[in-house]
C-alpha positions in Angstrom: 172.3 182.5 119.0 168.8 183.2 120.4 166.8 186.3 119.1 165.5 188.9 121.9 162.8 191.0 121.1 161.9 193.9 123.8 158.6 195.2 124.0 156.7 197.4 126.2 153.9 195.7 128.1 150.9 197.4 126.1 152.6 196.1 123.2 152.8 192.7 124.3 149.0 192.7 125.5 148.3 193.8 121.9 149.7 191.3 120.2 147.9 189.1 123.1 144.5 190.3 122.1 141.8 190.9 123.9 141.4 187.4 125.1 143.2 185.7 127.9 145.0 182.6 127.7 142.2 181.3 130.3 139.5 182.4 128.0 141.0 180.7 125.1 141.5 177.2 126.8 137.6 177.7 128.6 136.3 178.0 125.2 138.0 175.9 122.7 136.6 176.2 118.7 134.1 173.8 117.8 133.4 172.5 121.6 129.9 174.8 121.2 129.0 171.8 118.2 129.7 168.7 121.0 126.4 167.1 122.4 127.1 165.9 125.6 124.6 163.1 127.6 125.1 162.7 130.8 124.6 159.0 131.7 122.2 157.2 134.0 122.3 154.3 136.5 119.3 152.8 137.8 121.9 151.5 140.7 121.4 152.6 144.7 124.9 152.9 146.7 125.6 149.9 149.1 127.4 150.5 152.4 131.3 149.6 152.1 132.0 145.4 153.0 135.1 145.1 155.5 134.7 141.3 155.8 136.3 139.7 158.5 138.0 142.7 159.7 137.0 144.4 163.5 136.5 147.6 162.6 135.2 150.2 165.2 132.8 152.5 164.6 132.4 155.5 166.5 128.9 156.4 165.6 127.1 153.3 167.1 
């Protein structure tokens, strides 16, 4: 047997808090402690190899 409980919506936004479940998962305790680095690459982007295949480009 399952347990119902009814509740009027105030209620249930009172026992919710004043946080949204949105809020909570944005801001998760002890993320404000994390350093985060973002890394760096000293590498430059290199146009795309088809070897031997005919490709046809529009643009030329």
């Amino acid at each position: 047997m399952v347990p119902h409980v009814l509740l009027t919506y105030e209620a249930y936004e009172q026992l919710l808090g004043t946080k949204h479940v949105l809020d909570r998962l944005a801001e998760p305790a002890g993320v404000e402690d994390i350093e985060f680095i973002v890394p760096t690459s000293e590498e430059t982007a290199q146009p795309a190899s088809f070897g031997d295949l005919d490709v046809v480009n529009p643009w030329r």
